[in-house]
C-alpha positions as CSV (number, residue, x, y, z in Angstrom):
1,X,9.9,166.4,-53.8
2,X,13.2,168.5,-53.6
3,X,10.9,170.8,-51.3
4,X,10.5,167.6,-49.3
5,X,14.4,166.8,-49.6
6,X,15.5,170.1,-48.4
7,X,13.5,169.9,-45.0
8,X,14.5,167.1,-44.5
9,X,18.0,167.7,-44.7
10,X,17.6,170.8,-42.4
11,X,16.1,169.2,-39.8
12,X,18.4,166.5,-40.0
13,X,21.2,169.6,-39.5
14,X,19.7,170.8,-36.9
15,X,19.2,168.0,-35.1
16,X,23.1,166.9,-35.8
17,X,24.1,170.2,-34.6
18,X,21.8,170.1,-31.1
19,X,23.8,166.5,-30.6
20,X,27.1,168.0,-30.8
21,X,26.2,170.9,-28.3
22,X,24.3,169.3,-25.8
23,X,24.8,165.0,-26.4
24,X,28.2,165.4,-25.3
25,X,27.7,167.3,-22.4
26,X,25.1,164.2,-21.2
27,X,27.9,162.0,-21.9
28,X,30.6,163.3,-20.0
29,X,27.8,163.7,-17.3
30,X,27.3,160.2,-17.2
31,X,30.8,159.4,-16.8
32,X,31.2,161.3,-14.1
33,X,28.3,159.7,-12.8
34,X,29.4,156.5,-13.1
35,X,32.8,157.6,-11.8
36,X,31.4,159.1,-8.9
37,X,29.3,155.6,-8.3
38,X,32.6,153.8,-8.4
39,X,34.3,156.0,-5.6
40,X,30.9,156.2,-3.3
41,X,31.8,152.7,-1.7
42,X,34.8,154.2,0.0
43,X,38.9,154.8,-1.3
44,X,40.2,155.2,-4.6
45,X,44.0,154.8,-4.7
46,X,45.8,155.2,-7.9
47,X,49.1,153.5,-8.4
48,X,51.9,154.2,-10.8
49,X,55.1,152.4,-11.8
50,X,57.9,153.6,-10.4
51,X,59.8,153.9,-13.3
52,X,58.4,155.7,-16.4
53,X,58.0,154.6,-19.8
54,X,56.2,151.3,-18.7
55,X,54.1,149.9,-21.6
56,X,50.6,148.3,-21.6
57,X,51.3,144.9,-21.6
58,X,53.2,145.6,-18.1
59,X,50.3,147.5,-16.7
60,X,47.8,144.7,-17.8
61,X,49.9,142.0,-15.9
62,X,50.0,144.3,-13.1
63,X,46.5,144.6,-12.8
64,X,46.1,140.9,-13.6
65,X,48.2,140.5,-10.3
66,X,46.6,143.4,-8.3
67,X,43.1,141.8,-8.6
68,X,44.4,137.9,-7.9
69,X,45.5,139.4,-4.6
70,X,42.4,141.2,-3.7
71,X,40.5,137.8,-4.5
72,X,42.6,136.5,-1.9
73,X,42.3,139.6,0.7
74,X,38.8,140.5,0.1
75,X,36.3,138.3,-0.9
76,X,33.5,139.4,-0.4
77,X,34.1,142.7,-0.2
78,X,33.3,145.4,-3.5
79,X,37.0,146.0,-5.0
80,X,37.7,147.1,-8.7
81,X,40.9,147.8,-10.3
82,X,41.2,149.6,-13.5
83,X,43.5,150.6,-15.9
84,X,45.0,153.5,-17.6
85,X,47.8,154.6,-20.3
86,X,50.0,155.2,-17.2
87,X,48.8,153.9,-13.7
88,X,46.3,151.6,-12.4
89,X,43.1,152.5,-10.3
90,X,42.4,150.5,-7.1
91,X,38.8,151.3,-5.3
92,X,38.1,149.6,-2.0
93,X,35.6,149.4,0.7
94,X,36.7,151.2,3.8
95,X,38.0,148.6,6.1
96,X,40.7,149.1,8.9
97,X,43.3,147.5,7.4
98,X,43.3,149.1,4.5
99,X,47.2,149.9,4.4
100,X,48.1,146.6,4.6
101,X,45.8,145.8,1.4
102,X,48.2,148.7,-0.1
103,X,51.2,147.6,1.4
104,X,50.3,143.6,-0.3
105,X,49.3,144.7,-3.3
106,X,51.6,147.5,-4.0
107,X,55.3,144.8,-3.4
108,X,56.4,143.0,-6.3
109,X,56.1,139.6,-4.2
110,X,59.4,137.8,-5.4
111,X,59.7,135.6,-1.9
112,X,62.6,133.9,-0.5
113,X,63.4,131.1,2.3
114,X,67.3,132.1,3.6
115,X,69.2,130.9,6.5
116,X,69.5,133.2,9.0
117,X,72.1,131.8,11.0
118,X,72.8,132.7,14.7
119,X,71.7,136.5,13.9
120,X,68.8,136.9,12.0
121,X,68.8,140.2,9.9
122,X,65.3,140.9,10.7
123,X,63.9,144.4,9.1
124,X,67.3,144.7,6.9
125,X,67.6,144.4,3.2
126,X,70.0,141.6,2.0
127,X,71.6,139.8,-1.1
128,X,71.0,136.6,-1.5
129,X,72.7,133.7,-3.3
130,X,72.6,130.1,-3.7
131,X,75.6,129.4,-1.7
132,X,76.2,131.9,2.1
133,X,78.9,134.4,1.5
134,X,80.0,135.7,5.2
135,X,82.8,138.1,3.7
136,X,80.4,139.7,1.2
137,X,77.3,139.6,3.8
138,X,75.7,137.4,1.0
139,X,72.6,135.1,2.7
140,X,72.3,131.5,1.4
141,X,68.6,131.1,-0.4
142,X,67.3,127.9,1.0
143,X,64.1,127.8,-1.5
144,X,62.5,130.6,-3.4
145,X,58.5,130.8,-4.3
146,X,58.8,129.4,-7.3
147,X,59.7,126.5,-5.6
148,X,57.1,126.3,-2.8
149,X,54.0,123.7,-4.1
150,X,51.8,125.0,-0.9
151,X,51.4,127.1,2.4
152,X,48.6,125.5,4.4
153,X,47.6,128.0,7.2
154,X,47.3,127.0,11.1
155,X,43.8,124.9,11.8
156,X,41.7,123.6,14.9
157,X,44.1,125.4,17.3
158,X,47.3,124.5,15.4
159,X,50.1,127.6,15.7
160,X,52.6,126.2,13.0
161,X,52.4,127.0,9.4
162,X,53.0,124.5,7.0
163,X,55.2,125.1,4.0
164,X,55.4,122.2,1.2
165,X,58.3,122.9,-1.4
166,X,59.4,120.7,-4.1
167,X,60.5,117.7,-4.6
168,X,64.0,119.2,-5.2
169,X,63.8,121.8,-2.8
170,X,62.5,119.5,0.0
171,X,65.4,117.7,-0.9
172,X,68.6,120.7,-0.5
173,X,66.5,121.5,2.8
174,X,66.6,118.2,4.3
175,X,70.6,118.3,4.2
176,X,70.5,121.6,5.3
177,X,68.7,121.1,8.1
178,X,70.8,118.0,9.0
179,X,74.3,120.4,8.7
180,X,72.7,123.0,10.3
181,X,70.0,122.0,12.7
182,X,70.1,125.7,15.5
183,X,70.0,128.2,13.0
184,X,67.4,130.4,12.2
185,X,65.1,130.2,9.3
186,X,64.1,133.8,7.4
187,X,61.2,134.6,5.0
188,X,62.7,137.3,2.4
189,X,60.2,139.5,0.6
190,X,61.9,141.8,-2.4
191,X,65.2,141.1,-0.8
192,X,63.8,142.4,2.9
193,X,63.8,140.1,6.0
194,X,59.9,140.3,7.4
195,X,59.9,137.1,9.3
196,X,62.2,134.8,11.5
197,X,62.4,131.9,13.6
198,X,63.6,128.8,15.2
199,X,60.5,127.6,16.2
200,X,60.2,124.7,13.4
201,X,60.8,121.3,12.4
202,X,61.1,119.1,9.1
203,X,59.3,116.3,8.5
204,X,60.8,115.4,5.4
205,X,58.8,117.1,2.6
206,X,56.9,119.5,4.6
207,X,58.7,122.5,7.0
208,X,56.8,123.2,10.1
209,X,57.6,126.9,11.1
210,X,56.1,129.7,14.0
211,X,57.4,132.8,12.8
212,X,58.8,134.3,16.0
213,X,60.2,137.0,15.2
214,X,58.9,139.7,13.0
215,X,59.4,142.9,11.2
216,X,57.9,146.4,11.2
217,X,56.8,145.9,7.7
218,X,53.6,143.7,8.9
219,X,53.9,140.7,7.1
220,X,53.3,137.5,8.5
221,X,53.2,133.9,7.2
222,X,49.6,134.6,6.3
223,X,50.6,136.9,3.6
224,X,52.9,134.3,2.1
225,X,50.2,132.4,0.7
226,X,48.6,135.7,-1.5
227,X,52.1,136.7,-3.3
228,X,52.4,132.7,-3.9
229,X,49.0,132.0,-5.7
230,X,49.0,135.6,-7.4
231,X,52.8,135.7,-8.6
232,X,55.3,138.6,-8.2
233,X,54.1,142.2,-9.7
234,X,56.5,142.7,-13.1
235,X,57.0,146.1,-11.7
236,X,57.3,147.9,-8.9
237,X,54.1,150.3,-7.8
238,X,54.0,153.1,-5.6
239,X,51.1,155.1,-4.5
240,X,50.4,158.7,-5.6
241,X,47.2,159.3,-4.4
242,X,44.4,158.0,-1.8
């Protein structure tokens, strides 16, 4: 019986030992495996917060956000986003627009309506307040995204946009319109001016606007829509590698 014991325990040593030298190896194998499955459909992009000592629970929202907005961009197309200590992990299908998928899903998305006045800072980046501030080059916020309910897109050969706000939005717009009826109307993203126009009319809870003048940044009125229904980033993300 002890004869019986101690084989037992030696091949059970032996076999212990084999595991350590050669199961690892098949394990990192199959990582890489499965890593290299993950990148075969076409770019990996890895993002990282642009400041440092960013914890999880940061990174988690950010991915939470990063994947609403590829739901939105792509979908139908094979997308993933993972996670890390320190950065996210963004694999996409090769398609021709793929930096603007990095350019929409990189911005933190925080989204203003401003009156532009007579000249429209397009491209610049501004302040903005709740009241216009010539002598400080402060730019009046006429809504923000929090307070936009919808963004229906153009239909059955439409070209205007429609933009529903609130209730108590709708109404500071409607006697802004009515003390300012020529100016021009600018869409803000993370305090830059992508979008202007004066192509647009109020209907009296719903702002008809063609977006006739536009940025280099290549956002439109389409993109409104994706940081709305996804929410702002809670950080900023840059792009390190692609």
């Amino acid at each position: 019986m002890k004869r019986q014991l101690a084989i037992f325990v030696t091949v059970f040593l032996a076999l212990s030992a084999m595991w350590l030298i050669y199961g690892s190896k098949v394990v990192a194998q199959f990582r890489l495996d499965s890593r290299m499955a993950i990148d075969e459909p076409g770019t990996q992009i890895i993002l990282t917060p642009k400041i440092s000592n960013i914890s999880q629970e940061y990174l988690l929202e950010a991915q939470r956000v990063v994947t609403k907005r590829l739901d939105q961009l792509q979908p139908a197309e094979y997308y993933q986003v993972l996670t890390d200590h320190s950065y996210l992990e963004v694999h996409l299908t090769d398609a021709e627009d793929t930096a603007h998928l990095i350019n929409i899903v990189t911005r933190v998305g925080e989204v203003e309506f401003i009156d532009g006045g007579s000249e429209p800072p397009i491209g610049k980046f501004v302040e903005t307040t709740s009241v216009a501030s010539p002598a400080s080059g402060a730019y009046q916020t006429l809504f923000s995204g929090q307070e936009i309910m919808n963004v229906l897109p153009p239909e059955d050969g439409q070209l205007f946009y429609q933009i529903i706000p609130t209730p108590a939005a709708a109404q500071r717009f409607s006697q802004f319109i009515m003390a300012h009826p020529n100016g021009y109307i600018c869409l803000v993203i993370d305090d830059e001016v992508t979008n202007c126009s004066k192509m647009y009319f109020w209907s009296g809870d719903t702002l008809e606007i063609l977006p006739n003048l536009s940025s280099e940044t290549g956002f439109s009125l389409s993109d409104l829509g994706v940081f709305l229904n996804s929410g702002p980033l809670p950080i900023s993300l840059q792009v390190i590698t692609d």
